[in-house]
C-alpha positions in Angstrom: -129.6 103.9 -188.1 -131.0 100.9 -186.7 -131.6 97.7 -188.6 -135.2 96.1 -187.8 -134.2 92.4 -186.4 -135.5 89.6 -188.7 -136.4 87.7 -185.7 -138.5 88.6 -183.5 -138.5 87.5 -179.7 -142.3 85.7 -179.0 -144.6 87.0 -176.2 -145.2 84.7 -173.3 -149.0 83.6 -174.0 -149.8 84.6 -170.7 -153.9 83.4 -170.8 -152.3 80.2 -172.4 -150.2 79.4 -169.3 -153.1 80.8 -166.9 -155.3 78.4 -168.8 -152.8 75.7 -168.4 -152.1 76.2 -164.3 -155.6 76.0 -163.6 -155.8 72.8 -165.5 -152.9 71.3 -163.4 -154.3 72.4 -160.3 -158.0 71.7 -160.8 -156.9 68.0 -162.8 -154.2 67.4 -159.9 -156.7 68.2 -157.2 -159.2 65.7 -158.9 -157.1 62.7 -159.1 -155.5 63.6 -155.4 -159.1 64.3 -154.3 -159.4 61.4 -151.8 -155.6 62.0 -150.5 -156.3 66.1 -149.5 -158.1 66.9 -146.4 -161.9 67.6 -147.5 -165.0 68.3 -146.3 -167.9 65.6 -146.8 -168.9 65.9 -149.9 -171.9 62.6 -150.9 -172.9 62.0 -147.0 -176.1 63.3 -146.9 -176.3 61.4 -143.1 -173.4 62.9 -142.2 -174.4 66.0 -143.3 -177.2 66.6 -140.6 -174.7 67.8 -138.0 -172.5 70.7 -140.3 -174.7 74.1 -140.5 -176.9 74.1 -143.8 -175.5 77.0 -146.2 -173.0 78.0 -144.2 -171.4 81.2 -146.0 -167.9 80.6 -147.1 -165.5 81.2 -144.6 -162.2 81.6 -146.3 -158.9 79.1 -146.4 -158.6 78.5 -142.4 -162.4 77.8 -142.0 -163.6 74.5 -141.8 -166.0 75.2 -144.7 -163.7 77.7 -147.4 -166.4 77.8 -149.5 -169.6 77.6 -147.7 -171.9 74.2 -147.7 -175.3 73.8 -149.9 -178.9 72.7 -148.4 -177.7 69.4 -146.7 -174.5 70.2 -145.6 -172.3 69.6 -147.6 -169.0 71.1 -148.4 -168.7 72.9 -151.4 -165.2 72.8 -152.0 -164.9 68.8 -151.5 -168.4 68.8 -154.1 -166.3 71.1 -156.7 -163.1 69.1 -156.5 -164.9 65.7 -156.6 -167.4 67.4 -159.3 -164.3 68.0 -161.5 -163.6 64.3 -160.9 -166.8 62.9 -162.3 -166.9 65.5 -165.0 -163.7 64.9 -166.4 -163.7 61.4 -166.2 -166.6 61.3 -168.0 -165.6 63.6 -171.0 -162.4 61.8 -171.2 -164.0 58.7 -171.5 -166.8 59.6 -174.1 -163.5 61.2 -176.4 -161.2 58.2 -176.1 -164.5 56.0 -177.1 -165.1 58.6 -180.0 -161.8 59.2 -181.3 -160.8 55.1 -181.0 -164.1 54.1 -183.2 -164.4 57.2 -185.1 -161.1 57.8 -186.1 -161.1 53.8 -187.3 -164.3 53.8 -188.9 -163.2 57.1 -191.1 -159.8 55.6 -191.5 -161.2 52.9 -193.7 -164.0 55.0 -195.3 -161.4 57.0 -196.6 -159.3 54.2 -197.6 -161.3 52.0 -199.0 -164.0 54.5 -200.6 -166.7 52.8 -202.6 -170.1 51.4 -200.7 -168.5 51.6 -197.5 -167.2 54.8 -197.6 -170.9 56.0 -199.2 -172.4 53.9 -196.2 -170.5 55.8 -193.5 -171.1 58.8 -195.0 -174.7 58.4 -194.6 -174.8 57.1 -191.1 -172.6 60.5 -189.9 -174.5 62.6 -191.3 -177.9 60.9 -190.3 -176.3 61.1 -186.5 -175.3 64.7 -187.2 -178.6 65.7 -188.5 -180.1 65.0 -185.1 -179.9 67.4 -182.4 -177.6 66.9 -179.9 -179.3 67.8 -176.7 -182.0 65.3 -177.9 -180.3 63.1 -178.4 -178.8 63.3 -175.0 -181.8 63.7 -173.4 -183.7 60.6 -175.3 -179.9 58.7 -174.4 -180.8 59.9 -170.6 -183.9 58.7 -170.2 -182.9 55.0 -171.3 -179.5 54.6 -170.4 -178.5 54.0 -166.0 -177.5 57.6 -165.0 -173.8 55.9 -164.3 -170.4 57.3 -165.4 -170.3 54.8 -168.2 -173.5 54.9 -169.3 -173.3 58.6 -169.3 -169.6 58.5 -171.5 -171.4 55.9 -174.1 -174.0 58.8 -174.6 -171.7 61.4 -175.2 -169.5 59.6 -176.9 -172.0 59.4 -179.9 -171.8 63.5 -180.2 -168.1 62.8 -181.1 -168.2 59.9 -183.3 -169.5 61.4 -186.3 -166.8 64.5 -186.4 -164.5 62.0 -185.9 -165.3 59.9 -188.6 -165.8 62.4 -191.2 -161.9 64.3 -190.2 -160.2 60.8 -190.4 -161.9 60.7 -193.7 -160.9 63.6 -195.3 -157.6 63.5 -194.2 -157.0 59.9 -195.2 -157.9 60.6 -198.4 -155.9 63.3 -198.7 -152.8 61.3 -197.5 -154.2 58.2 -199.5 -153.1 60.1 -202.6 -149.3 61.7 -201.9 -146.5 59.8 -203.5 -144.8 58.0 -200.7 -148.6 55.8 -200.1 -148.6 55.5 -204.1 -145.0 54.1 -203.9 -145.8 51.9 -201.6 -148.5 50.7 -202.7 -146.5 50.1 -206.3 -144.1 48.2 -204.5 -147.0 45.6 -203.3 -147.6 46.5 -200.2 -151.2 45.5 -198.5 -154.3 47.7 -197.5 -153.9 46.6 -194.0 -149.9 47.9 -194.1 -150.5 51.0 -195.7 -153.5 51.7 -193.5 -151.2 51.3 -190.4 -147.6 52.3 -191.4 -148.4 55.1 -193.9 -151.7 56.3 -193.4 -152.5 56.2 -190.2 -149.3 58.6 -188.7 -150.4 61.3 -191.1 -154.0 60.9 -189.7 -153.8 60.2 -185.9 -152.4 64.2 -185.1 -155.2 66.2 -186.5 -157.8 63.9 -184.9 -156.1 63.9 -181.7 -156.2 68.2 -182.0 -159.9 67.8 -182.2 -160.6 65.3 -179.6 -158.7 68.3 -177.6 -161.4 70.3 -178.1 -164.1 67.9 -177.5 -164.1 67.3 -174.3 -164.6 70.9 -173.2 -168.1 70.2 -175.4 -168.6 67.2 -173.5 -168.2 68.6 -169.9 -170.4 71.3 -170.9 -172.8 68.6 -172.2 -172.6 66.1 -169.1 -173.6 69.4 -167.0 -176.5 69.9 -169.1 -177.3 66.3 -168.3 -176.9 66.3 -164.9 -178.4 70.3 -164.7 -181.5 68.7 -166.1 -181.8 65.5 -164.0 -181.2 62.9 -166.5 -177.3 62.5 -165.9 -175.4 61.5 -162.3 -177.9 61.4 -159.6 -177.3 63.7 -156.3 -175.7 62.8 -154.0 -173.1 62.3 -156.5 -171.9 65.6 -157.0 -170.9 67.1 -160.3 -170.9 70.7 -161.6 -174.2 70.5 -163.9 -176.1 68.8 -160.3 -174.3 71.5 -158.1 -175.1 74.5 -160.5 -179.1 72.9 -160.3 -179.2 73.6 -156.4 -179.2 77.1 -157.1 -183.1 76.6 -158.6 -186.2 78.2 -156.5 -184.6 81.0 -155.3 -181.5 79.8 -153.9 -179.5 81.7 -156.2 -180.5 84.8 -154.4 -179.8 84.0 -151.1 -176.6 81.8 -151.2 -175.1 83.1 -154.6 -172.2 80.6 -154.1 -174.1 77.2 -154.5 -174.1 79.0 -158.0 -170.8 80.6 -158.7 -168.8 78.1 -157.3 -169.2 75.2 -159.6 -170.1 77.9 -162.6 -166.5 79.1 -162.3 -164.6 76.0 -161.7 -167.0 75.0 -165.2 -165.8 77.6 -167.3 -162.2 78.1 -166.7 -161.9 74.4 -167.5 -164.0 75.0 -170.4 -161.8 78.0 -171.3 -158.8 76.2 -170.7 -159.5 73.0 -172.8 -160.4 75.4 -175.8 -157.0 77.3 -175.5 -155.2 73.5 -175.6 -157.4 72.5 -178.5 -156.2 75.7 -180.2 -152.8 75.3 -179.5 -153.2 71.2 -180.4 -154.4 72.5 -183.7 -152.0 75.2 -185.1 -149.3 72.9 -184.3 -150.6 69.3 -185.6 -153.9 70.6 -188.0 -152.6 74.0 -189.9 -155.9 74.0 -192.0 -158.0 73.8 -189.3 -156.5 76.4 -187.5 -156.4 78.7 -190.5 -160.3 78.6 -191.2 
């Protein structure tokens, strides 16, 4: 009779890895974007003399993926799309995580009126919707890349701030901090050399997962007008051609961008999962 094996073999996580080699092609092909050979993708001039919405014509065509209302090539707009978008997320999440994870590093360390003060000012920024917030941000702010990352960046902020928090004070209070701080070592020290390694993972496993939210949100933006300005492209702008009808008649102004959106989407969510089970086991449980 056979013995059942204690240890099981695991299962490739094939959708993990599919996630994954999109990523590396579709992040590779953004930062190699003005190395490959592509179409015109911001010359609206140049434009004039390439056929307007030219169906896609497969890999040995001179237009794989068709071009939109001015000529341009879809492909080159997709790749370089990805480009602005990503930059842009990144961006907004290293702002986020740098002044969020700080601010709720010494809310939860120091506690008393500052930590009450924080506490309000999160929640007062989490109260308010984010896509009006975006939109009133829009509407003031230069549609440019940085302005665009400052905006977003204050839909991550206040997350940030309040999972620093709760885990410094949860690491604030095990015996190696209290040891150290019995043998007279300063706030600033056990902020930095204790603290802060226990803290750094978890938030980093949620910034994972915020910038799929924030490429979703800079399309929004830029679906609605009030992010980067045609002839710029990104995938919110491209996805925004496909208004008054277009949709109908050249489906692939559409789909093209709305796929490239949502397998990165996809794809950031399963890292942010994977980011979390390994570095934030509560978060992953609830």
């Amino acid at each position: 009779m056979r013995t059942p094996s204690r240890t099981r073999r695991r299962r490739p996580d094939v959708v993990f890895w599919l996630g994954m080699t999109w990523l590396t092609l579709i992040l590779g092909a953004a930062l190699l974007a003005p190395l490959l050979p592509l179409g015109n993708h911001d010359d609206s001039v140049a434009g004039l003399t390439q056929p307007v919405f030219a169906a896609p014509g497969g890999l040995g065509a001179a237009h794989p993926l068709g071009t939109n209302n001015y000529g341009l090539d879809v492909l080159a707009r997709a790749v370089y799309g990805a480009r602005t978008s990503v930059v842009i997320a990144l961006l907004a999440v290293l702002i986020g995580t740098a002044v969020g994870g700080l601010v709720g590093l010494v809310s939860g360390f120091v506690r008393g009126t500052t930590d009450r003060v924080v506490g309000i000012l999160a929640n007062a920024l989490l109260a308010v919707p984010p896509l009006i917030l975006l939109i009133a941000l829009g509407t003031v702010l230069d549609p440019s890349v940085r302005s665009i990352a400052f905006a977003l960046s204050l839909l991550t902020i206040p997350s940030m701030v309040r999972l620093a928090r709760a885990n410094t004070i949860t690491v604030a209070q095990r015996e190696y901090v209290l040891a150290a701080r019995a043998l007279g070592a300063g706030r600033v020290r056990l902020m930095l050399r204790e603290v802060l390694p226990n803290v750094v993972l978890p938030v980093l496993s949620l910034s994972v997962v915020m910038i799929s939210v924030l490429v979703v949100a800079e399309a929004s933006l830029s679906f609605l007008g009030i992010g980067i300005e045609q002839p710029q492209p990104t995938w919110g702008n491209m996805i925004a051609e496909g208004q008054g009808g277009v949709m109908q008649e050249h489906p692939y102004i559409v789909v093209v961008p709305g796929i490239c959106l949502f397998l990165t989407v996809f794809s950031f969510n399963l890292l942010g999962e994977k980011a979390q089970k390994r570095w934030d086991p509560r978060s992953a449980k609830l």
